[in-house]
C-alpha positions as CSV (number, residue, x, y, z in Angstrom):
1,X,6.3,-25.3,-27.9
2,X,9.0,-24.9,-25.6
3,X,10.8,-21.8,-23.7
4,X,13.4,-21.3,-21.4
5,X,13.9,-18.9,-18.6
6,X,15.7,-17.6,-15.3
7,X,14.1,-19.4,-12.2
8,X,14.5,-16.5,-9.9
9,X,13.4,-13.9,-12.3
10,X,10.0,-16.2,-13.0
11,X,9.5,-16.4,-9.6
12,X,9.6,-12.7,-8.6
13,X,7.1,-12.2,-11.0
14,X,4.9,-14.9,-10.5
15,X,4.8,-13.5,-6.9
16,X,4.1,-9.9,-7.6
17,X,1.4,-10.8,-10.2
18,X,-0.5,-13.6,-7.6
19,X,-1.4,-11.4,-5.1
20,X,-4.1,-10.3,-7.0
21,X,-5.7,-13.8,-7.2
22,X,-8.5,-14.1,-4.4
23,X,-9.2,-17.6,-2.8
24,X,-12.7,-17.8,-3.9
25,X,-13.2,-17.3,-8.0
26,X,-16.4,-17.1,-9.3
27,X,-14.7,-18.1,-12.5
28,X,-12.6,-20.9,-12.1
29,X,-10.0,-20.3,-14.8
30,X,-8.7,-16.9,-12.6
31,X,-7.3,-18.8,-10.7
32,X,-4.5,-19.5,-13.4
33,X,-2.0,-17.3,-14.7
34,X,-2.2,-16.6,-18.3
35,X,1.3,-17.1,-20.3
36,X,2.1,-15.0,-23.5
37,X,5.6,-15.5,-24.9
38,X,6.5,-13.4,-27.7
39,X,9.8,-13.4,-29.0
40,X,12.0,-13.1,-26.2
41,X,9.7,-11.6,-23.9
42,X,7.3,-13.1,-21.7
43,X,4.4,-11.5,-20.2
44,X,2.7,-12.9,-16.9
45,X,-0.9,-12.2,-16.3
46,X,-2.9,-12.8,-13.4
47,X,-7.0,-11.4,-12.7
48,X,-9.2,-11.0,-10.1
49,X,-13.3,-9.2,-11.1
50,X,-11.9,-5.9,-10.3
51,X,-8.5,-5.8,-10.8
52,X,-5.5,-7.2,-13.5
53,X,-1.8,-7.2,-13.0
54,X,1.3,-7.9,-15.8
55,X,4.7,-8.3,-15.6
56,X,7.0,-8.8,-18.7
57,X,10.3,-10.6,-18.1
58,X,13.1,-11.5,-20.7
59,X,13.3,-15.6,-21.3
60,X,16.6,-17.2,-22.5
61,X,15.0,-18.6,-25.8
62,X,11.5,-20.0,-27.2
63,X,10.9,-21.7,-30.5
64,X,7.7,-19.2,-31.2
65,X,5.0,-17.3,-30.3
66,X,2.4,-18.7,-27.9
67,X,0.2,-18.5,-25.0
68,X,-1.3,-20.7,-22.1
69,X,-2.7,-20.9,-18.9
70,X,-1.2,-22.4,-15.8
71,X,-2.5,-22.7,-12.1
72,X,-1.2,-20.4,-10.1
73,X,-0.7,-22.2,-6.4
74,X,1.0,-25.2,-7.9
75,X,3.6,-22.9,-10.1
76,X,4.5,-20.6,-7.8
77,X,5.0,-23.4,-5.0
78,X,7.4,-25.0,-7.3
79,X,9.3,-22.6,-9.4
80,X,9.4,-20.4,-5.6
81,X,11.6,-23.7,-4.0
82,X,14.1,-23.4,-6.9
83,X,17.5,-22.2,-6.8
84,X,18.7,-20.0,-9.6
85,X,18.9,-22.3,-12.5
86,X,17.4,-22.1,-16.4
87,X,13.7,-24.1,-16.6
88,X,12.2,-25.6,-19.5
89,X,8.3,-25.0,-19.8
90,X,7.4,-28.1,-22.6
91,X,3.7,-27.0,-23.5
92,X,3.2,-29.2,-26.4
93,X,-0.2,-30.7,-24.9
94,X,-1.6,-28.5,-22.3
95,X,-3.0,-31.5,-20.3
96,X,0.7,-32.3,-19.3
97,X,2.8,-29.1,-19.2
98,X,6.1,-30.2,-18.5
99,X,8.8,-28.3,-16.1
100,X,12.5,-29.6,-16.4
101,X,15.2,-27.8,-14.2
102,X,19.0,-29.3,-13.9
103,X,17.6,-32.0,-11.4
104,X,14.0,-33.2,-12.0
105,X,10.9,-33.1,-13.9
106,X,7.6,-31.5,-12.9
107,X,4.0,-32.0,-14.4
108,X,0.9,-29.6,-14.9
109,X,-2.2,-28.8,-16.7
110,X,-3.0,-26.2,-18.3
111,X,-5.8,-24.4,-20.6
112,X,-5.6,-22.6,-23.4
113,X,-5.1,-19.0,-23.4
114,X,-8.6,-18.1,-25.3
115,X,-10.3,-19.0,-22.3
116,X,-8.7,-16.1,-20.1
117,X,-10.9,-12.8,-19.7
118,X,-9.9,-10.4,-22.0
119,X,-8.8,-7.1,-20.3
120,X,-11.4,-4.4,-21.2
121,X,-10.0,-0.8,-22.6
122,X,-10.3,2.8,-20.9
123,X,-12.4,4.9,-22.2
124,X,-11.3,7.2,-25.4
125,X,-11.5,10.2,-23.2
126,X,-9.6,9.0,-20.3
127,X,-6.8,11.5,-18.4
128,X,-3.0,10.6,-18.2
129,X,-0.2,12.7,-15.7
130,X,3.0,10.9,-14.9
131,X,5.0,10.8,-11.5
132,X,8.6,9.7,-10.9
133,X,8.3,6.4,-9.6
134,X,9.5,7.4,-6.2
135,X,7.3,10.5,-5.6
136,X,4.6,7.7,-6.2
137,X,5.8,5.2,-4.2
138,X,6.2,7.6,-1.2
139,X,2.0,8.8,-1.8
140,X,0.9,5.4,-1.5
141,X,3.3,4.1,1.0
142,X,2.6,7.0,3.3
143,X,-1.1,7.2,3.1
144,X,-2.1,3.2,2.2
145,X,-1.9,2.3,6.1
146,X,-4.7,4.7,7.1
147,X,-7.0,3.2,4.6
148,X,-10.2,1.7,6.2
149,X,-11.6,-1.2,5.8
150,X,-15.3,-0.4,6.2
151,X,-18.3,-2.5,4.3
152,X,-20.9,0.5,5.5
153,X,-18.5,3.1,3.7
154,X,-16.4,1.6,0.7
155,X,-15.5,4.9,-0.3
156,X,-13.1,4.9,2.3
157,X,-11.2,1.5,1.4
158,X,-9.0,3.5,-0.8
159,X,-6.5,6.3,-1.1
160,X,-7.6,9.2,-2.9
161,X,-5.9,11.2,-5.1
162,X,-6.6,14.8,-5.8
163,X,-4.9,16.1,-9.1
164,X,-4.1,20.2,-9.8
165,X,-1.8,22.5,-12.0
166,X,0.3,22.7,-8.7
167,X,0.7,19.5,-6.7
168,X,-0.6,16.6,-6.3
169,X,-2.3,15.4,-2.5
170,X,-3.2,11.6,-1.7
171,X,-4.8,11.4,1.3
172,X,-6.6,8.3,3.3
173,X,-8.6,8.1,6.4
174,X,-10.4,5.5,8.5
175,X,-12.5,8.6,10.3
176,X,-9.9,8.0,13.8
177,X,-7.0,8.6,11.5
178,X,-5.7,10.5,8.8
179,X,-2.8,11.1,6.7
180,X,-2.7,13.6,3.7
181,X,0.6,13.7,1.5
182,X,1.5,16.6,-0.6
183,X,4.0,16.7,-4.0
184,X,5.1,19.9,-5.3
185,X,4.2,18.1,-9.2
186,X,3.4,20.9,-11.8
187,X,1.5,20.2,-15.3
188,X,-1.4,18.1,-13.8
189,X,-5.4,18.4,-14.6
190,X,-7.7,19.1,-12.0
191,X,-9.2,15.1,-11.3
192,X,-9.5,13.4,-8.2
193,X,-9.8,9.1,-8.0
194,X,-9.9,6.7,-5.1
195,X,-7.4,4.0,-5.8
196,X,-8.9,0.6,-3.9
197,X,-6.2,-0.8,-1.0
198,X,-5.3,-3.8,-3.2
199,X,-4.2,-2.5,-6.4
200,X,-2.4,0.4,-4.0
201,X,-0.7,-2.5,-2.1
202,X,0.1,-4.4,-5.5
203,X,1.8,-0.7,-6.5
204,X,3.6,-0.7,-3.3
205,X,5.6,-3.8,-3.5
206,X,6.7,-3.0,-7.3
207,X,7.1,0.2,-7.0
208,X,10.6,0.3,-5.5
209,X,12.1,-1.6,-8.0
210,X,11.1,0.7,-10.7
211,X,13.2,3.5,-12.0
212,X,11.7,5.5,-14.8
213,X,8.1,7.7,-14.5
214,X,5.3,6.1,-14.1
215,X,1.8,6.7,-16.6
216,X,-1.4,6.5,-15.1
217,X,-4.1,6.7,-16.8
218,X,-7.8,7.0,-15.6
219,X,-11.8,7.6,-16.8
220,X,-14.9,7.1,-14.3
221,X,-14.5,3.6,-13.4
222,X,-10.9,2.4,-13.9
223,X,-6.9,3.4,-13.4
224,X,-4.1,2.0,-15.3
225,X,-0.5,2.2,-14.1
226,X,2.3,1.8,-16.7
227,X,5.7,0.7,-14.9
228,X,8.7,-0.7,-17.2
229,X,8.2,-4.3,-16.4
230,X,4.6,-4.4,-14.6
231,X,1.1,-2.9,-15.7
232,X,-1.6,-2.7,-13.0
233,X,-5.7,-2.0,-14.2
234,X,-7.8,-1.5,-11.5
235,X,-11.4,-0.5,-10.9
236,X,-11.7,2.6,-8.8
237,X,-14.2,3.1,-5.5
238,X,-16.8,5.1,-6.7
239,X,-18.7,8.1,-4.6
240,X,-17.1,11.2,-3.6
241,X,-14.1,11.0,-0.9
242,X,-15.0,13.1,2.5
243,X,-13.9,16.7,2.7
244,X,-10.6,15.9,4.6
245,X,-9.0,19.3,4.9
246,X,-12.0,20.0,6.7
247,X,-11.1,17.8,10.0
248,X,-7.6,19.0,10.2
249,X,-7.3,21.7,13.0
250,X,-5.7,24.9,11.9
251,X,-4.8,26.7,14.5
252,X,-2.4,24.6,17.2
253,X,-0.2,26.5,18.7
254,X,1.1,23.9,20.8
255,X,3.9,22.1,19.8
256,X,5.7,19.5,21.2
257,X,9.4,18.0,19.6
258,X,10.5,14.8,20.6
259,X,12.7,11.8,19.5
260,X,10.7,9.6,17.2
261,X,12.4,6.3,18.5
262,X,12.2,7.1,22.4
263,X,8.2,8.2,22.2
264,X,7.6,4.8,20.6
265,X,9.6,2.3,22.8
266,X,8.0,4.0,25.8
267,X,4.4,3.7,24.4
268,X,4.9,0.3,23.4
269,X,6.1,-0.6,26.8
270,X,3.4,1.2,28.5
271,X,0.4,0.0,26.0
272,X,1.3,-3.6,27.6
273,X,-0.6,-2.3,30.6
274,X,-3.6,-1.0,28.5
275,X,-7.1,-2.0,27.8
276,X,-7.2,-5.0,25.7
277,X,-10.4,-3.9,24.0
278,X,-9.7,-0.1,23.7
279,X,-6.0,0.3,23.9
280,X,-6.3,3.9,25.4
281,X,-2.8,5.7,26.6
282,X,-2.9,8.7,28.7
283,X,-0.1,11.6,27.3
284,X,0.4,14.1,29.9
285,X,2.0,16.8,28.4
286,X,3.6,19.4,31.0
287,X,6.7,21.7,30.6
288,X,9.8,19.7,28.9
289,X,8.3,16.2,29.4
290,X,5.5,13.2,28.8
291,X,3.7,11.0,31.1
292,X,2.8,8.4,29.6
293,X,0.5,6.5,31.5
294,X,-2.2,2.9,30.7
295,X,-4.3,0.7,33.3
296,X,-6.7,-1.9,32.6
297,X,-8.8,-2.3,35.5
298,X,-10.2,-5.6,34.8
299,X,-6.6,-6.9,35.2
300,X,-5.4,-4.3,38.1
301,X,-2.5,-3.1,35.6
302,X,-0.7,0.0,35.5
303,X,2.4,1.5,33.8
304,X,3.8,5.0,33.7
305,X,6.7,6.4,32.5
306,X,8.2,9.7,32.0
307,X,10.2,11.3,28.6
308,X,11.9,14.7,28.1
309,X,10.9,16.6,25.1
310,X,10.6,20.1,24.0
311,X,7.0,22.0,25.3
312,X,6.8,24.7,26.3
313,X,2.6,25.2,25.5
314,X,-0.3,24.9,27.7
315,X,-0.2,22.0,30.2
316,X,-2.9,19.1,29.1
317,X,-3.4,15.7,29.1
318,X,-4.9,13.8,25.9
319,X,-6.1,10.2,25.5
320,X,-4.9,8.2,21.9
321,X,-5.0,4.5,20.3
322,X,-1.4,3.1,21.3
323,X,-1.7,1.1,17.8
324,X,-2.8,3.3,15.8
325,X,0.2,6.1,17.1
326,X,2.8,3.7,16.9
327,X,1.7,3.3,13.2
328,X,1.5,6.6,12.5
329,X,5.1,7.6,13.9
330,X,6.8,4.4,12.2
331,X,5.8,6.4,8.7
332,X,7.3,9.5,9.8
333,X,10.8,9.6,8.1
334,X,12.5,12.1,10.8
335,X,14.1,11.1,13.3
336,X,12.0,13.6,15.3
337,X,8.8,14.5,15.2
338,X,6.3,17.6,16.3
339,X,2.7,16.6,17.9
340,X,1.1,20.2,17.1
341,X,-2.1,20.5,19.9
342,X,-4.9,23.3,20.4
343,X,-6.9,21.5,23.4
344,X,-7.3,17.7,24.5
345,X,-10.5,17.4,22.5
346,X,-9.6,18.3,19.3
347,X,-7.1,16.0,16.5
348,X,-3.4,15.5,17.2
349,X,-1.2,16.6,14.6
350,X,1.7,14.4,14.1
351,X,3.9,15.8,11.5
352,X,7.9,15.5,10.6
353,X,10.3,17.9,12.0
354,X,11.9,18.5,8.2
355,X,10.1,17.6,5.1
356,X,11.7,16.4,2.2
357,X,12.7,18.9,-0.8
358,X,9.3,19.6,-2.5
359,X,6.6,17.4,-0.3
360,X,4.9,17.4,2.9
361,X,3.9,15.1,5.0
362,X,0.7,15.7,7.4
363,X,-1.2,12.6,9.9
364,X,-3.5,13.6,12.3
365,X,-5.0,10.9,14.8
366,X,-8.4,11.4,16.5
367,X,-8.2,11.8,20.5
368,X,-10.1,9.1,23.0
369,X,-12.3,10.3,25.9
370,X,-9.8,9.6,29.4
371,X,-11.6,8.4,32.3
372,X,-10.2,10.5,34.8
């Protein structure tokens, strides 16, 4: 039993199917990827308890129909080293599974492909909508940052997706920070899901490369995402998502517009100065321009600098997480950007100054107490 295929092509897909291995199996054999060749496909499986990923990839020839399992560190070390070249998988006797490329031999063991965990089906009654592959991308990639990670709350490990006739909204929070992202996207059922962090981040990275819709399918417990070349099952976080329309201020009629790129060089040059522990910066906000202040009294440190923008609102001062601004301004897409304020104790809206046709974009970060 022998097959032939494209080095690089192998090894892109070995890579986006591994990262949903985990370092720790209870069951040894997942930490293999499972082989299927049929015809002149192949198709690339890898499994963690919760979660199973595919990719199908053309191969240059095989001499039937067949499956195996391979060990996944080993492989991907090798094939992952190779230039582009053809490589001969010889899986005659799975005890020595034989790699041949244009300039050396390579030996592995492998098990058979009955021993892999079978993936189990949706349920008969499960829902379906499909997105263009870019609206989807865009939900995830916008709202996957300001996931938590939070053992006490596990329904907030995830991004959650909230399904209507109208739109649809993803929306993820760690309670300092929020972001909600809206698509214009008609013909949906009313559903909502929380998608975990890993499958979103496995959906991330093969996202881009995709260029037709994308089917996802769901019931109670599990989503299924259908891309050309990759299909992604995951189990989804069960428990009802906060009400998060419910924390964003409504009324904040002061807004400030300023250049994306100059607020975040002078934050990151003033955070230097900050509290290791809480990273507070102080943003006075006055008539056309920022102060930007941090100190660190344990370390006598102190850094201020000042930035024009457009204001013309009440005068006040607000404390934020340098980090966690910083991340939330590298996602906005404009090149400028409106914080939208009602009083120093209340959220900070950061928002884009032009959304793109059909979607908007809304983060909101939590204020810190100052100590002056």
């Amino acid at each position: 039993m022998k097959f032939v295929v494209s080095s690089t092509s192998l090894s892109q897909n070995l890579q986006a199917v591994s990262k949903v291995i985990v370092s720790k199996n209870a069951m040894p054999i997942r930490d293999n990827i499972l082989f299927e060749i049929v015809g002149t496909k192949l198709s690339l499986t890898a499994s963690d308890e919760d979660n199973t990923v595919k990719a199908t990839l053309d191969i240059n020839s095989a001499d039937g129909d067949f499956a195996f399992t391979v060990p996944a560190r080993h492989l991907i070390e090798i094939i992952g080293k190779f230039p582009e070249m053809p490589v001969t998988f010889d899986v005659s006797d799975l005890t020595k599974i034989q790699l041949t490329s244009e300039t050396g031999k390579y030996q592995l063991v492998g098990t058979t492909a009955d021993e892999y965990p079978q993936l189990k089906p949706l349920a008969d009654d499960a829902a379906s909508f499909t997105l263009p592959s870019e609206t989807l991308f865009r939900a995830v990639s916008k709202t996957l940052f300001a996931a938590a990670d939070n053992e006490l709350r596990p329904i907030m490990n995830g991004i959650c997706f909230v399904l209507s006739e109208e739109s649809i909204v993803c929306a993820a929070t760690d309670s300092h920070q929020l972001v909600r992202f809206t698509n214009s996207v008609s013909g949906n059922k009313e559903a909502t899901f929380v998608l975990p962090k890993k499958p979103a981040g496995i959906l991330k990275n093969v996202l881009p490369k995709e260029k037709n819709d994308v089917e996802v399918t769901f019931d109670v417990n599990s989503a299924c995402f259908t891309l050309s070349n990759y299909t992604i099952v995951c189990r989804l976080i069960e428990g009802k998502y906060p009400n998060f329309n419910a924390v964003i201020p409504q009324e904040n009629p002061n807004k400030l517009t300023i250049d994306k790129s100059t607020l975040i060089s002078a934050i990151n040059r003033v955070a230097v100065c900050s509290n290791q522990a809480s990273h507070l910066i102080k943003l006075d906000i006055k008539a056309n321009e920022i102060i930007l202040s941090a100190q660190d009294y344990d370390f006598s440190t102190f850094a201020t600098e000042t930035i024009s923008c457009q204001y013309d609102g009440t005068p006040m001062a607000v404390g934020l997480k340098a980090p966690f601004l910083v991340d939330i301004l590298n996602n906005v897409d404009s090149q400028d950007v409106v914080l939208a304020l009602s009083d120093p104790s209340r959220a900070v809206l950061i928002l884009p100054f032009e959304n793109a046709e059909n979607e908007e974009v809304l983060m909101l970060l939590m204020p810190m107490t100052l100590g002056d």
